[in-house]
TORLOMAR-838309 format. One record per residue (C-alpha): x, y, z; residue in three letters; residue number from 1. Coordinates in pm, whole numbers, plus 50000, padded with zeros to 5 digits. Layout:
N
SITE, xx, yy, zz, rest, nr
SITE, X, Y, Z, ALA, NUM
...
//
This chain:
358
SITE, xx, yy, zz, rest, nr
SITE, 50000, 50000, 50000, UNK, 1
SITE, 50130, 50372, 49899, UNK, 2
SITE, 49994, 50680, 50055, UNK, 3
SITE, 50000, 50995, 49803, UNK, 4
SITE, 50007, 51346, 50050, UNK, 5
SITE, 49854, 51651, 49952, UNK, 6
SITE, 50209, 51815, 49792, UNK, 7
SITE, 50266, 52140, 49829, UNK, 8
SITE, 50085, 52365, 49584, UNK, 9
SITE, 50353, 52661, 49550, UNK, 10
SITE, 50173, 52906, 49655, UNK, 11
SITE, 50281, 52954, 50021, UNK, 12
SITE, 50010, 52810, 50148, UNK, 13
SITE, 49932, 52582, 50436, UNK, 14
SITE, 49602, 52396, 50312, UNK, 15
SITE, 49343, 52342, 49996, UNK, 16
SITE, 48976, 52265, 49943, UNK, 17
SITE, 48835, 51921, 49852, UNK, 18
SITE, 48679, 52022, 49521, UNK, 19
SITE, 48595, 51729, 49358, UNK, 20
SITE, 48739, 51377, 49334, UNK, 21
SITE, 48778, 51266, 49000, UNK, 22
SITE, 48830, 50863, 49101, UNK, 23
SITE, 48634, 50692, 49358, UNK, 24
SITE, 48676, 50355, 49580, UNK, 25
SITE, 48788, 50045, 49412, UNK, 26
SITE, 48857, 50252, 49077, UNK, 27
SITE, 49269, 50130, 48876, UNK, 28
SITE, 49414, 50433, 48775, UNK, 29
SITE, 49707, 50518, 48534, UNK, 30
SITE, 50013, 50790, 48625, UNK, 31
SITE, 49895, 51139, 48542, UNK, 32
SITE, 49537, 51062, 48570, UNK, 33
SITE, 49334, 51318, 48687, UNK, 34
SITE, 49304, 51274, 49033, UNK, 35
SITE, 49113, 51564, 49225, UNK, 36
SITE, 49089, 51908, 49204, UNK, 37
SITE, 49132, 52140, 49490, UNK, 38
SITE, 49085, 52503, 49558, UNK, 39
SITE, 49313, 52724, 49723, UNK, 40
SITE, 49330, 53113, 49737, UNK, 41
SITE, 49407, 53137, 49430, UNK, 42
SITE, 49302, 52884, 49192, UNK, 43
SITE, 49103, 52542, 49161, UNK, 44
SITE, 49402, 52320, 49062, UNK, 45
SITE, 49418, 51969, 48923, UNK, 46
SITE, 49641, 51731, 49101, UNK, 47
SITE, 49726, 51415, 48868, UNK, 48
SITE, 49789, 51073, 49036, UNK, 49
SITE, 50165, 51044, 49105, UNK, 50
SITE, 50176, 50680, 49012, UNK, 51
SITE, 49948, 50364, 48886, UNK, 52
SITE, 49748, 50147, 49070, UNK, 53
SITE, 49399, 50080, 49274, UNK, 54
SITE, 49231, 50338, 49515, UNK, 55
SITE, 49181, 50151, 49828, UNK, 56
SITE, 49102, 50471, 50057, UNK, 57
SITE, 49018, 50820, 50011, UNK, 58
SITE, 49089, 51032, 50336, UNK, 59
SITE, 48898, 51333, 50279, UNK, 60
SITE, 48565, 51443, 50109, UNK, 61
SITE, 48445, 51668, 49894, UNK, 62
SITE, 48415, 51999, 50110, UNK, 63
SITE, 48666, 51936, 50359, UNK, 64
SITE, 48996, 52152, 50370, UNK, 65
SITE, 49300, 51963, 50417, UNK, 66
SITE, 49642, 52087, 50505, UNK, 67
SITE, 49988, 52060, 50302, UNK, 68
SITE, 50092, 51718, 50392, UNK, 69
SITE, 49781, 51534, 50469, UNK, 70
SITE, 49714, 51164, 50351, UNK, 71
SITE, 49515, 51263, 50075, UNK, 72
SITE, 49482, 50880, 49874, UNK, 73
SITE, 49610, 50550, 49965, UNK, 74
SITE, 49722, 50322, 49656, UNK, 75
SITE, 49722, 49959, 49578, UNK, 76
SITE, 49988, 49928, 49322, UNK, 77
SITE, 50370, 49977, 49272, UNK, 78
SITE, 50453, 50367, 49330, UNK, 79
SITE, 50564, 50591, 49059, UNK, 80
SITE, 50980, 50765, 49101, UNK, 81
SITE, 50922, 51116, 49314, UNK, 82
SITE, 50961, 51377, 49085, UNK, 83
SITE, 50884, 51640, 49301, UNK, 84
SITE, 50648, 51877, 49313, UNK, 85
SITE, 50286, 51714, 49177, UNK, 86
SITE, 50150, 52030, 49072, UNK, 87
SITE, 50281, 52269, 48807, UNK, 88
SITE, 50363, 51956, 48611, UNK, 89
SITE, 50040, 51881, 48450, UNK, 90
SITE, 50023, 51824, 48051, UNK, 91
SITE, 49954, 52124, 47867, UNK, 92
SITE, 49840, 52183, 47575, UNK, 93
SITE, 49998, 52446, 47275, UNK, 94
SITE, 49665, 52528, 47181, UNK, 95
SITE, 49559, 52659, 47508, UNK, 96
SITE, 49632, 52731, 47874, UNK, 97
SITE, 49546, 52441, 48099, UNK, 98
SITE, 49242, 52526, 48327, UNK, 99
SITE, 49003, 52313, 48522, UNK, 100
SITE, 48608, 52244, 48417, UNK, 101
SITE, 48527, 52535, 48672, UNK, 102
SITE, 48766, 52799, 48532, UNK, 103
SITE, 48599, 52699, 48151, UNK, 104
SITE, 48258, 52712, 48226, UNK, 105
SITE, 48377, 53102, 48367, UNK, 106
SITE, 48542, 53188, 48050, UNK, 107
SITE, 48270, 53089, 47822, UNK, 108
SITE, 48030, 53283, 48047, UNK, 109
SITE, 48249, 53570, 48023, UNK, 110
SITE, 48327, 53514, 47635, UNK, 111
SITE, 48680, 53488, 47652, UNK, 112
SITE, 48894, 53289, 47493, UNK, 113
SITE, 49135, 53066, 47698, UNK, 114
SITE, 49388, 53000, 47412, UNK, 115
SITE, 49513, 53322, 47452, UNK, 116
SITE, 49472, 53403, 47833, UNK, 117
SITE, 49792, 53379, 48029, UNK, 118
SITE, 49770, 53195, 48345, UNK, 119
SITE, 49943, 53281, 48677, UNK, 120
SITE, 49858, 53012, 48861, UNK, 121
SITE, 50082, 52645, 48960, UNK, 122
SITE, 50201, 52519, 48580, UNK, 123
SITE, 50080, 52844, 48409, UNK, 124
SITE, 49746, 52717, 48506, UNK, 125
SITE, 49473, 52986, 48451, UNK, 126
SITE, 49305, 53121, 48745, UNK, 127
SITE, 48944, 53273, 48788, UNK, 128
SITE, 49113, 53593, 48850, UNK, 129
SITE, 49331, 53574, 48512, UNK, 130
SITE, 48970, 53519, 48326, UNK, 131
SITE, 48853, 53784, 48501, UNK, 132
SITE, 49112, 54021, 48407, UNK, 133
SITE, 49095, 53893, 48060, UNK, 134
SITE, 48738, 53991, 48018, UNK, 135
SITE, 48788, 54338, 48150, UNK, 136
SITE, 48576, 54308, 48465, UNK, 137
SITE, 48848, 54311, 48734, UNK, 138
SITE, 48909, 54705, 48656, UNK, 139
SITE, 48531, 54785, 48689, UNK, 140
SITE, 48444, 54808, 49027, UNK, 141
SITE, 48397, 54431, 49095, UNK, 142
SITE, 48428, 54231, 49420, UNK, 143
SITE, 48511, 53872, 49387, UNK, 144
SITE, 48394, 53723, 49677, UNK, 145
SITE, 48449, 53317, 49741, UNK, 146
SITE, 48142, 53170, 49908, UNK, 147
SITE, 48260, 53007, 50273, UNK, 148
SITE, 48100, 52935, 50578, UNK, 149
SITE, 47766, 53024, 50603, UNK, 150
SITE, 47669, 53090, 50224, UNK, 151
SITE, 47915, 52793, 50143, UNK, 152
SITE, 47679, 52585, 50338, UNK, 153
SITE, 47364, 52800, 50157, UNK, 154
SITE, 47478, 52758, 49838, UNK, 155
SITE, 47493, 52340, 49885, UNK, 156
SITE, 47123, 52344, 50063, UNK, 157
SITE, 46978, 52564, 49784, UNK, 158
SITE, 47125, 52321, 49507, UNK, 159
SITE, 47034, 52006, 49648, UNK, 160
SITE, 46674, 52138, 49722, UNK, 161
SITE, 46662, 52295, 49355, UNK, 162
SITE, 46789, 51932, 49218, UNK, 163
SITE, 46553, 51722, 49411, UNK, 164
SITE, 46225, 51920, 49467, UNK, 165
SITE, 45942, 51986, 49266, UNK, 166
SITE, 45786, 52271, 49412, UNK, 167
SITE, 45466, 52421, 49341, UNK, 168
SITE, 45312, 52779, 49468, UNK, 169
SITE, 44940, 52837, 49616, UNK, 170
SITE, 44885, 53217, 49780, UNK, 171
SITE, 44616, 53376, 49931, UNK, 172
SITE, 44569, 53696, 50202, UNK, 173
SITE, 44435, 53660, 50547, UNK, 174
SITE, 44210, 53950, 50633, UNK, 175
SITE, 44388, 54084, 50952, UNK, 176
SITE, 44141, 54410, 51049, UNK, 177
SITE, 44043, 54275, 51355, UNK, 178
SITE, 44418, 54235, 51528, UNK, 179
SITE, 44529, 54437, 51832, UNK, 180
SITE, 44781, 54719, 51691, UNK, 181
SITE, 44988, 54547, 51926, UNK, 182
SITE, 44958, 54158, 51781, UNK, 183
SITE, 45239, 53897, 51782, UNK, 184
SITE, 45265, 53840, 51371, UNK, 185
SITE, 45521, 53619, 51352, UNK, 186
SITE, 45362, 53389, 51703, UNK, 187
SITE, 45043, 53413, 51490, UNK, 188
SITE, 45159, 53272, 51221, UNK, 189
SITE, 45328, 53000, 51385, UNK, 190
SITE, 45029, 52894, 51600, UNK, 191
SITE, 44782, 52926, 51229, UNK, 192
SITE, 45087, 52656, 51093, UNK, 193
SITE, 45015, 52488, 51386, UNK, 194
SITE, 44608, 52478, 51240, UNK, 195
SITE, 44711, 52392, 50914, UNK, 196
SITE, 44886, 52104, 51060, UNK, 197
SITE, 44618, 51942, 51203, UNK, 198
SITE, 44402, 51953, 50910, UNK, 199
SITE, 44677, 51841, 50672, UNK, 200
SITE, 44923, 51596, 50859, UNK, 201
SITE, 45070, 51526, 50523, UNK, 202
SITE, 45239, 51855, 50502, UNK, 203
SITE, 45441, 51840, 50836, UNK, 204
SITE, 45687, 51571, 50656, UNK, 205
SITE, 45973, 51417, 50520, UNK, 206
SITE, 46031, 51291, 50192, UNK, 207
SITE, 46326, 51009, 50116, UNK, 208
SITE, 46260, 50952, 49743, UNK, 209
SITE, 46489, 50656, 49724, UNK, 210
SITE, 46288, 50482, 50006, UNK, 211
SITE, 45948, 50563, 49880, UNK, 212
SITE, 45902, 50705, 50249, UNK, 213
SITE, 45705, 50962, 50340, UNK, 214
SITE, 45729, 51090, 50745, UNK, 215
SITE, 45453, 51267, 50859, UNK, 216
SITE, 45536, 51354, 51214, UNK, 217
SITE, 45301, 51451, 51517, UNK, 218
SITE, 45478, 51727, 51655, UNK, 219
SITE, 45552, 52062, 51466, UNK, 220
SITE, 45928, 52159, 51445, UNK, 221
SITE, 45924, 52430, 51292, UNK, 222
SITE, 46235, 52533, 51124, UNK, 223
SITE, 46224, 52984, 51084, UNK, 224
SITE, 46422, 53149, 50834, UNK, 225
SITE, 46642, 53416, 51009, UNK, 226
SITE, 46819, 53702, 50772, UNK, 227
SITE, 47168, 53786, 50871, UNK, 228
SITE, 47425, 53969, 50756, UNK, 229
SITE, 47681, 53633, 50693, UNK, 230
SITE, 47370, 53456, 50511, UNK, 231
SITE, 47011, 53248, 50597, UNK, 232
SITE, 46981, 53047, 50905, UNK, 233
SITE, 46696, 52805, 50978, UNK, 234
SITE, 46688, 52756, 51311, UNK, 235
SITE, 46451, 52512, 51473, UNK, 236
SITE, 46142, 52607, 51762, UNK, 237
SITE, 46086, 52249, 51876, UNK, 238
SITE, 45663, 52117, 51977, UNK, 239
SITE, 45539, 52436, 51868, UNK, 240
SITE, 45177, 52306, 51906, UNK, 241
SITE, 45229, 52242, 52290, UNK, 242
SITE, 45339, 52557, 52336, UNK, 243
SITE, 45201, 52901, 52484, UNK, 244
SITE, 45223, 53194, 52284, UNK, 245
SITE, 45476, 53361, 52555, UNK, 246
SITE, 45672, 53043, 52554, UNK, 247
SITE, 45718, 53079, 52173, UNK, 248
SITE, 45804, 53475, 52218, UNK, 249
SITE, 46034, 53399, 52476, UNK, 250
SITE, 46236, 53057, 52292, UNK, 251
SITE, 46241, 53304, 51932, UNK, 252
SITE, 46467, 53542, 52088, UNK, 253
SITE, 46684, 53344, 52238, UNK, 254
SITE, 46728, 53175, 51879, UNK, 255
SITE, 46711, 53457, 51719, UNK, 256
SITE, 47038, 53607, 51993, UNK, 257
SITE, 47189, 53252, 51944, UNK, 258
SITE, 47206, 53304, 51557, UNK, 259
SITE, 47305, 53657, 51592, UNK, 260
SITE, 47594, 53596, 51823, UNK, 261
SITE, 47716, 53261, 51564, UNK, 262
SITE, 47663, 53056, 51918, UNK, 263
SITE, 47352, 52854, 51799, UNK, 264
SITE, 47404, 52473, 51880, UNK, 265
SITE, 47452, 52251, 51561, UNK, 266
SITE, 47161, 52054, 51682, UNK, 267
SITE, 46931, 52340, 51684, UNK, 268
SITE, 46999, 52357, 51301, UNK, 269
SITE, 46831, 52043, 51259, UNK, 270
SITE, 46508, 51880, 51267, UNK, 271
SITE, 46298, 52077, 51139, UNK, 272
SITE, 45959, 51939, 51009, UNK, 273
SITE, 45800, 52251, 50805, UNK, 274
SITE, 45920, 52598, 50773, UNK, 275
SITE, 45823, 52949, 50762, UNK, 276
SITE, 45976, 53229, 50631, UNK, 277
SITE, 45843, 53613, 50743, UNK, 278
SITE, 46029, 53758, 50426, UNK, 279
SITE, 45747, 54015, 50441, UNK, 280
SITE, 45931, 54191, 50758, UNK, 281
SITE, 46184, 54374, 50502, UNK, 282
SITE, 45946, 54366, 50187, UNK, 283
SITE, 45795, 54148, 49915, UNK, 284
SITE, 45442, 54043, 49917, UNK, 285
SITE, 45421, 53655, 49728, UNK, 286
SITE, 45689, 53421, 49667, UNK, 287
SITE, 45804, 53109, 49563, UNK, 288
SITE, 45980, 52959, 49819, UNK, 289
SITE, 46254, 52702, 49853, UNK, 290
SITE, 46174, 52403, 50006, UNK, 291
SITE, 46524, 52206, 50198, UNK, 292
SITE, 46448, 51838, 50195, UNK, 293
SITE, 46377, 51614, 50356, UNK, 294
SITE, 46058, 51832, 50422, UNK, 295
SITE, 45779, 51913, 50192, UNK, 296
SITE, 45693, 52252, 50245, UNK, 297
SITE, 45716, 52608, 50337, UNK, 298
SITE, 45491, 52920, 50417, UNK, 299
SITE, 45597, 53282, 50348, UNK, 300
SITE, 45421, 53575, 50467, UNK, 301
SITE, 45433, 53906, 50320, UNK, 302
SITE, 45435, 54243, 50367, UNK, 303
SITE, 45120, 54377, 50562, UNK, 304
SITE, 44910, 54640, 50323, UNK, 305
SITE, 44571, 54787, 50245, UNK, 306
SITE, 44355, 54675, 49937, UNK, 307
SITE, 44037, 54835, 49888, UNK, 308
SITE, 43730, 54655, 49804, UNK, 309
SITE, 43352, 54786, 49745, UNK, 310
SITE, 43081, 54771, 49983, UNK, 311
SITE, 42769, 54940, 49863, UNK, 312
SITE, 42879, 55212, 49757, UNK, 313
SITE, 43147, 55258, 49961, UNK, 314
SITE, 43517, 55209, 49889, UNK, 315
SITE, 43664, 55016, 50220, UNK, 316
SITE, 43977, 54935, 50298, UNK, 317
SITE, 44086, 54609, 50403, UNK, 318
SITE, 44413, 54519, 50579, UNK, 319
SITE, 44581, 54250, 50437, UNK, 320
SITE, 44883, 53977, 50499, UNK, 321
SITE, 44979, 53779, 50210, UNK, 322
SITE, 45058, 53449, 50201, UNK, 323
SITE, 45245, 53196, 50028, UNK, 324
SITE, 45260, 52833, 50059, UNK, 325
SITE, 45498, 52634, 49847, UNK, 326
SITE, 45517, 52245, 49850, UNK, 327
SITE, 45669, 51893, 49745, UNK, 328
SITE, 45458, 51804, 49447, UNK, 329
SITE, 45575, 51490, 49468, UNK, 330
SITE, 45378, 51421, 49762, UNK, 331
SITE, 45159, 51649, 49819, UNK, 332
SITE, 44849, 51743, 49624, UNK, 333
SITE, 44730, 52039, 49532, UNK, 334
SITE, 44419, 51993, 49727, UNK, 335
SITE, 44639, 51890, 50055, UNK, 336
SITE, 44814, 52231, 50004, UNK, 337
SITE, 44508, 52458, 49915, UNK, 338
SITE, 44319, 52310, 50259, UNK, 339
SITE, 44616, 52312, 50433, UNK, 340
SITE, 44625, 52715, 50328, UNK, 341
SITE, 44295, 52784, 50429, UNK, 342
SITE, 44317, 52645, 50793, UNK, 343
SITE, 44591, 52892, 50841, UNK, 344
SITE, 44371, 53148, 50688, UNK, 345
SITE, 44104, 53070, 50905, UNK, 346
SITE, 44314, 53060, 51208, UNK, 347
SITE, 44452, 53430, 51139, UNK, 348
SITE, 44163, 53590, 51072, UNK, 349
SITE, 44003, 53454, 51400, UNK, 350
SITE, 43961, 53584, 51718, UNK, 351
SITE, 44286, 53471, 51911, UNK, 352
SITE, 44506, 53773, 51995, UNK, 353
SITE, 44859, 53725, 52127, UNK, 354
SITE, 45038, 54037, 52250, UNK, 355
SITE, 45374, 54164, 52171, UNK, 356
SITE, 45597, 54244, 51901, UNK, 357
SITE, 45603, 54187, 51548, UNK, 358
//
């Protein structure tokens, strides 16, 4: 058995991103076979396999950032001569400058031709900054910004939702004249999920598509989309239906300071069963949502306004909160969604008042 380190990348620097692997488990390679590609501060790089032979292990996964040195791939086969450095000695063509799949599908965005970009990165490889510069962007007011951390971790939700969902949109607008100038919105809405719950089980779920499984839970996590300045969090108020409407006030903050501070618990990131997302608190009125799976759907609420509508011969004006409901179409119906919708409806525009903020 040979191990093969993560060599050092010549760029001064003490680790790299797990891109993507290009071989997996069990796979024979050849020498110089792409291997996987890693990102560092300054480019997504190509490392070639140093030598011929079977993968037997893999030490690290796509997303994790390994230091200079690290067992990167462990090899069943006869190892190749050291010739140093791995990268910077990649084929290249005369035609063109070598660049990763990533760093193409930029410059054909951009419209600019690799052939005759100059690279700067390991091996004259070109870098998303030398594409960049080609197309005449870099010099017009432009921030580059790599996604880590919290819209890293946004970015990879939002894909896999947008791969595996099919999400349809029902809205409608609870007539909200009757509340208190002084009513909870966001503990009303959260108690009306609560209603829409009971009448539609099916929507307070999880969906595993390769199981054929559908979860439909009893109790109501319900995961709340919180804006912040380093991206979306979705953290989780737990039995929401067993719960008083100061006990909900009172556990909302203290997520809501949690997220704020970055010192919410991992677990309290998880678990939730449906979500809802007050988007209507900075503006917007509908919307169609994103759905994370496993669950199967998600209610927005808008921004509170006036429509007027015509009573006699009157003009009166009616305030309004909008509301949208997006769902799994895979397993739920329309039907589900659209009864679902108007037990929350009917909840908000009844007599229940819950004081505090909005």
């Amino acid at each position: 058995m040979n191990i093969f380190k993560l060599p050092d990348l010549g760029e001064g620097l003490q680790d790299a991103e797990i891109v993507a692997w290009h071989v997996s488990l069990g796979d024979h390679i050849v020498q110089d076979q792409p291997l996987v590609s890693v990102e560092t501060a300054k480019a997504v790089v190509e490392i070639p396999s140093p030598q011929s032979g079977t993968v037997t292990k893999l030490f690290a996964e796509q997303g994790d950032v390994v230091e200079i040195g690290t067992n990167l791939v462990e090899f069943d086969g006869q190892a190749a001569v050291d010739k140093g450095a791995i990268v910077g000695e990649l084929p290249t063509s005369h035609k063109r400058s070598p660049a990763t799949p990533a760093i193409r599908r930029l410059a054909k965005e951009l419209g600019v031709d690799l052939s005759s970009t100059k690279g700067t990165g390991p091996g004259s490889s070109v870098t998303a900054e030398d594409v960049q510069r080609e197309a005449k962007i870099s010099g017009e007011n432009v921030t580059v910004e790599r996604l880590t951390g919290v819209r890293r971790a946004m970015a990879q939700s939002m894909s896999k939702a947008g791969a595996q969902v099919v999400p349809a949109t029902v809205t409608d607008a609870a007539l909200i004249e009757q509340w208190p100038d002084d009513a909870d919105i966001t503990i009303r809405l959260v108690q009306a999920i609560v209603k829409g719950v009971q009448t539609e089980p099916g929507l307070n779920a999880w969906y595993y598509p390769n199981r054929r499984e559908r979860w439909i839970f009893e109790d109501v996590h319900l995961g709340l989309a919180i804006d912040t300045r380093d991206g979306l969090f979705s953290p989780v108020l737990r039995d929401v239906g067993s719960r008083t409407g100061e006990d909900l006030r009172s556990g909302l903050q203290k997520l809501r300071r949690d997220v704020e501070a970055r010192a919410i618990p991992p677990e309290e990131l998880r678990g939730q069963t449906i979500t809802l997302s007050n988007f209507g608190m900075i503006a917007g009125q509908y919307a169609a949502l994103v759905i994370v799976p496993p669950q199967v759907a998600i209610l927005g609420a808008g921004r509170i306004s006036s429509r007027v509508k015509i009573k006699g011969n009157q003009a009166v004006a009616q305030r309004i909160l909008p509301l949208s409901l997006t769902f799994d179409h895979r397993v739920v119906t329309g039907g589900e969604a659209a009864r679902f919708l108007a037990a929350v409806l009917a909840s908000l525009e009844g007599n229940e008042t819950s004081g505090g903020q909005s």
